[in-house]
C-alpha positions in Angstrom: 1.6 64.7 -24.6 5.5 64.2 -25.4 7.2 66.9 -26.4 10.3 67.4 -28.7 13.4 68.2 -27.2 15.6 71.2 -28.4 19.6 71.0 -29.5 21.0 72.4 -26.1 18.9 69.2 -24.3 20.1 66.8 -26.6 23.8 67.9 -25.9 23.0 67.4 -22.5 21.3 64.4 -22.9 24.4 62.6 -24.7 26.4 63.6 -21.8 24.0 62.6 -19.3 24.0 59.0 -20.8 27.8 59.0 -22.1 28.4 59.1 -17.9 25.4 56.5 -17.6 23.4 59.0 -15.5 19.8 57.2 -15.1 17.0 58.2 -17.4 14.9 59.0 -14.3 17.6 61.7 -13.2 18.4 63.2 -16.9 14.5 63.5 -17.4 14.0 65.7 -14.1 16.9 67.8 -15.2 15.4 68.5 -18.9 12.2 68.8 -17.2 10.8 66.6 -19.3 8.7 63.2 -18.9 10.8 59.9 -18.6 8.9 58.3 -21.1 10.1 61.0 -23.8 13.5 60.7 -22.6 13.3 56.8 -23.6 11.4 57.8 -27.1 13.9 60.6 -27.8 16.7 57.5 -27.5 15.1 54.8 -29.3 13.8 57.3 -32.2 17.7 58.9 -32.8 19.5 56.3 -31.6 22.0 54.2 -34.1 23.3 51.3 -33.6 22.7 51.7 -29.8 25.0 55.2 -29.7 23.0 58.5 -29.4 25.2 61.3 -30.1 24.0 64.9 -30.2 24.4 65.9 -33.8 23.2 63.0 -35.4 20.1 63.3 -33.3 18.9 66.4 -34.5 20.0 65.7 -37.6 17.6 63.3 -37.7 14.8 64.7 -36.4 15.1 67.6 -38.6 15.4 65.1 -41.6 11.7 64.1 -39.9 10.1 67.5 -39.8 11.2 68.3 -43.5 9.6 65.1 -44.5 6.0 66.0 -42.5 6.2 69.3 -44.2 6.6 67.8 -47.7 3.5 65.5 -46.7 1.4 68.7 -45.6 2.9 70.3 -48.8 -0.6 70.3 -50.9 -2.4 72.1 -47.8 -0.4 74.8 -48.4 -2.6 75.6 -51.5 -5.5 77.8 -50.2 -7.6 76.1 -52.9 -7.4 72.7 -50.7 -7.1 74.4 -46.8 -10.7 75.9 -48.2 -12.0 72.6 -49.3 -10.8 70.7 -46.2 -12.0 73.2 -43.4 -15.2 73.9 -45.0 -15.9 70.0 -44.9 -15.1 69.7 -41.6 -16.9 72.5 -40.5 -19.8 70.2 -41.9 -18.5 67.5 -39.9 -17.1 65.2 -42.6 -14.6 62.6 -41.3 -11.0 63.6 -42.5 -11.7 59.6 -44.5 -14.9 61.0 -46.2 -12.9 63.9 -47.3 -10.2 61.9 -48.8 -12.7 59.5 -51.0 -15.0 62.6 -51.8 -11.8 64.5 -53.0 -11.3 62.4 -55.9 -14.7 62.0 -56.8 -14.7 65.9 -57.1 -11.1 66.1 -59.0 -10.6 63.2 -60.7 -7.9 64.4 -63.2 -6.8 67.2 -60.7 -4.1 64.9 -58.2 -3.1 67.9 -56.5 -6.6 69.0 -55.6 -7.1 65.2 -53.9 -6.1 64.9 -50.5 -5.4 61.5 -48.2 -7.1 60.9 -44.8 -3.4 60.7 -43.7 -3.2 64.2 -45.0 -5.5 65.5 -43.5 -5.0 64.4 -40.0 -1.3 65.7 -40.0 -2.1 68.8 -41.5 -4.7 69.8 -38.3 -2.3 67.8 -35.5 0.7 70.7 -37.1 -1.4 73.5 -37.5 -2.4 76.0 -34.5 -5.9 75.9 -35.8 -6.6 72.8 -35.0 -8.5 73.1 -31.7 -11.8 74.8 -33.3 -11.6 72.4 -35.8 -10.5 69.2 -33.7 -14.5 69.9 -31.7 -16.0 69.5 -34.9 -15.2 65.6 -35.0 -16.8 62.9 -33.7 -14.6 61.4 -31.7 -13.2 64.4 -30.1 -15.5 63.6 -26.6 -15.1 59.5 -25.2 -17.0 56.7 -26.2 -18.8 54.2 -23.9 -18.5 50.6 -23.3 -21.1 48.1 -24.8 -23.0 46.6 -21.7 -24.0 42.7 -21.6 -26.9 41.5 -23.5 -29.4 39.8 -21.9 -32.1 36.8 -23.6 -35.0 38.2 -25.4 -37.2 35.9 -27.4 -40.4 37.5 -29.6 -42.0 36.7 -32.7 -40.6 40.1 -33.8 -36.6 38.9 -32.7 -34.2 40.5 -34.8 -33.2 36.7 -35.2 -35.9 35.8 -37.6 -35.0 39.2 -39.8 -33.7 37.5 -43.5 -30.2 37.3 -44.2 -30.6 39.7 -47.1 -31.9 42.8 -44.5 -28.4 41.8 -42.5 -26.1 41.8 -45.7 -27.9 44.7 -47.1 -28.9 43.5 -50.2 -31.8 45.4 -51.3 -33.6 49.0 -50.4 -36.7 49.9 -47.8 -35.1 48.0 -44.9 -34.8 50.6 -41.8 -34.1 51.0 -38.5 -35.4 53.8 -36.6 -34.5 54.9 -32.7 -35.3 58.2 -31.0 -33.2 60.7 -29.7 -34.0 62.0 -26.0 -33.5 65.7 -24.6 -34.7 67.8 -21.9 -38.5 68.1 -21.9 -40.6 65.2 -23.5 -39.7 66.5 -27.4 -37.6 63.4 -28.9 -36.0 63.2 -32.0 -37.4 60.4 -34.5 -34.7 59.2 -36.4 -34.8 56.6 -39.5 -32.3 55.3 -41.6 -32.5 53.0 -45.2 -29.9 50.9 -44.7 -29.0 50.2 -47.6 -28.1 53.5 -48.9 -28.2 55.4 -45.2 -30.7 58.3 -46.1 -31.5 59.6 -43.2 -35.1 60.8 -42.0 -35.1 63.6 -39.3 -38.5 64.6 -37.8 -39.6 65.9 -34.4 -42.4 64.0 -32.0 -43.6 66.3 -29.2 -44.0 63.3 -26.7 -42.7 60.3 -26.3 -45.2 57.9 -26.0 -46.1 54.9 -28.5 -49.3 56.2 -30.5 -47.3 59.8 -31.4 -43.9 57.7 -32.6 -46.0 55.2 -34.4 -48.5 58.1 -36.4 -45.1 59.7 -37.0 -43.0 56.7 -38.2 -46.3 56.1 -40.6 -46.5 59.3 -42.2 -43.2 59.5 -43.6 -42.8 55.8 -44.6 -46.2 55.8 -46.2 -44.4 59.1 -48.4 -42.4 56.1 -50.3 -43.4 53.4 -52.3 -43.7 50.0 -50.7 -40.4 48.8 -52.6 -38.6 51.3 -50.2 -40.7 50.5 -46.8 -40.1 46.5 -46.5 -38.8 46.2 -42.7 -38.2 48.3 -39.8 -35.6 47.6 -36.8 -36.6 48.9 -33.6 -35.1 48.8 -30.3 -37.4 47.6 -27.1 -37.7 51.2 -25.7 -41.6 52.1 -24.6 -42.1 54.6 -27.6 -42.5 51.4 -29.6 -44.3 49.3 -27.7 -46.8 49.2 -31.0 -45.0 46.9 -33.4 -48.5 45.3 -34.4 -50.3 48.7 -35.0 -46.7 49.9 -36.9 -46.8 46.8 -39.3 -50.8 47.1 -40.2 -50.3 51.1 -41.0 -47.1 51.2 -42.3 -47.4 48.0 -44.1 -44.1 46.7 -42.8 -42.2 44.2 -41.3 -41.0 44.9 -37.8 -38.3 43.3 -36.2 -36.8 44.7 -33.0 -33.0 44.3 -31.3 -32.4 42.5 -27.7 -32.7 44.8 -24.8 -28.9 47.1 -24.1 -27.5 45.8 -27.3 -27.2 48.9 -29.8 -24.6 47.5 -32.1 -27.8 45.2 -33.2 -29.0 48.6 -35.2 -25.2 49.9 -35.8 -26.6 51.4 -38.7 -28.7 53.9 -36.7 -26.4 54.5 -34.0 -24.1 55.7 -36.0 -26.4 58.1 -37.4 -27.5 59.3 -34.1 -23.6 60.1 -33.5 -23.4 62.2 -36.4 -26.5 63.9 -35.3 -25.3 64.8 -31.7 -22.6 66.5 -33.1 -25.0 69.2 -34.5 -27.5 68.6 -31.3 -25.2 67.8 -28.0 -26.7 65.9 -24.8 -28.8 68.6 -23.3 -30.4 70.1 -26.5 -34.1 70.4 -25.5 -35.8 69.3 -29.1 -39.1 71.1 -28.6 -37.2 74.7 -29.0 -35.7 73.6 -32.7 -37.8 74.5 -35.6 -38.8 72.5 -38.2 -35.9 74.3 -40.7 -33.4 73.3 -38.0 -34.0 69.9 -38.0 -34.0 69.6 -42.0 -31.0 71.7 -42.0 -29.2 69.4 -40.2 -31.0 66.0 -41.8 -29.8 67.4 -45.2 -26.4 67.6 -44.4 -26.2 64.6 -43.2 -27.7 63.1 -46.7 -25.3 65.1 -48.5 -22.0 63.9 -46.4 -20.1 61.4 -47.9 -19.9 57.4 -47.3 -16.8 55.1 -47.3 -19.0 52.5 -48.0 -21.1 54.4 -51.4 -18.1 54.9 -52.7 -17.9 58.3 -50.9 -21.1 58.4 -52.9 -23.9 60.9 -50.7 -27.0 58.9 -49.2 -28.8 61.3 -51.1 -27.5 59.9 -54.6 -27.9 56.4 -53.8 -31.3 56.7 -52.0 -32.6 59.0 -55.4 -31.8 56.3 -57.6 -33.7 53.7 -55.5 -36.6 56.1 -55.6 -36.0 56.2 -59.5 -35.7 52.5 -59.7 -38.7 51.8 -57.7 -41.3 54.0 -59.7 -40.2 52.6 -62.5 -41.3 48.8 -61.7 
């Protein structure tokens, strides 16, 4: 973390380079990192001469400017609307897009993602509010895939499931805690409504009754295909297809971006349920609480449309044929 230097160190500073002191030496003097020494140069530098006054000069010239940015969060009206969507978890992009779908005629109601993200990296709130988003904790790396060849080889799924070009395509994956409770999650693809449900063992005959009873709660024009990984809890993709009446196609072994759609639901769900939550202590209420806000968080790629909007009017459109 780089820290801005005040008007004493950059008077010091000038000196120290005017008698071409090393930037090694001036940076243990300020007691400051070497590497902001060199940005503090570059950044107030001109034409190769760093002087002093013109240095903050210019840097206050930059502060003025990120406050005029961070001017509409000033207005409690859009800090409310901002912190209460990221207290539900919303991306600082999906409150953006959602912003002018809520005000369209209102421009100083709608706020940009870049808004956003300066108003919580200048704010001393930000910490309880920085946990909140996704990719606050690290990410790991993708791990190689190996062969896998089946008659149900997410190869042979149509190109119109990949592009998603029509509704009732899923994919569905499981999330594990503590205990042998799991976490049966399934998305529509094509409009990412989530389905959130509980399975007190994970073992292939409870996921499969499971995944059946709330597919078979849709008509068939919204339960065409599901995509599965190769973990044991579906080791039924026969028995799935004959009760569910769908297609099943299933991803290569250690290759999740083959279901991206899914994993990123499952990311958005850990932020309400962390590694370690044991599932079997959640109620029923819990777990639709948190499926429900997901449905109604916005998506970049709706249109910062809901899931729950778009997936309603498939429903509508499919009880209509």
């Amino acid at each position: 973390m780089s820290f801005q230097l005040k008007a004493e160190h950059r008077s010091v500073l000038a000196q120290r380079l005017a008698a071409v002191v090393s930037r090694e030496e001036i940076a243990a003097e300020l007691h400051h990192h070497p590497r902001s020494i060199e940005r503090e140069v570059a950044r107030n530098s001109i034409a190769g001469i760093y002087e002093a006054v013109q240095a903050q000069r210019l840097n206050d010239e930059r502060r003025r400017k990120g406050r005029k940015r961070c001017h509409k969060m000033a207005e409690s009206a859009n800090e409310t609307y901002v912190k209460e969507r990221l207290r539900q978890r919303w991306s600082p992009d999906e409150i953006a897009g959602r912003s002018k779908l809520d005000f369209p005629q209102e421009s100083r109601r709608q706020v940009s993602r870049q808004l956003v993200y300066s108003w919580l990296k200048g704010y001393d709130h930000r910490q309880p509010l920085l946990v909140l988003m996704r990719r606050y904790f690290r990410r790991w790396r993708r791990r190689a895939v190996p062969l896998h060849q089946s008659k149900h080889a997410l190869k042979n799924r149509p190109e119109i499931v990949n592009q998603r070009g029509r509704a009732g395509d899923w994919e569905v994956d499981t999330l594990v805690g503590p205990g042998s409770a799991v976490l049966l999650s399934m998305v529509e693809r094509r409009s990412g409504f989530l389905s959130l449900l509980r399975v007190d063992e994970r073992r292939a005959e409870p996921v499969r009754q499971a995944c059946t009873g709330r597919l078979t709660q849709f008509p068939p024009e919204l339960r065409r295909s599901i995509t599965l990984d190769n973990g044991p809890e579906f080791a039924q993709p026969e028995r799935l297809e004959k009760s569910a009446g769908v297609t099943v196609y299933k991803t290569q072994p250690h290759a999740p971006w083959q279901r991206g759609c899914i994993e990123n639901l499952n990311g958005l769900i850990r932020q309400y349920f962390r590694k370690g939550t044991r599932f079997s202590d959640l109620t029923p209420y819990e777990i639709k609480q948190v499926e429900q806000a997901l449905n109604d968080r916005p998506r970049k790629r709706l249109g910062y449309r809901t899931p729950s909007e778009v997936f309603h009017e498939l429903c509508q459109q499919a009880f209509q044929t």
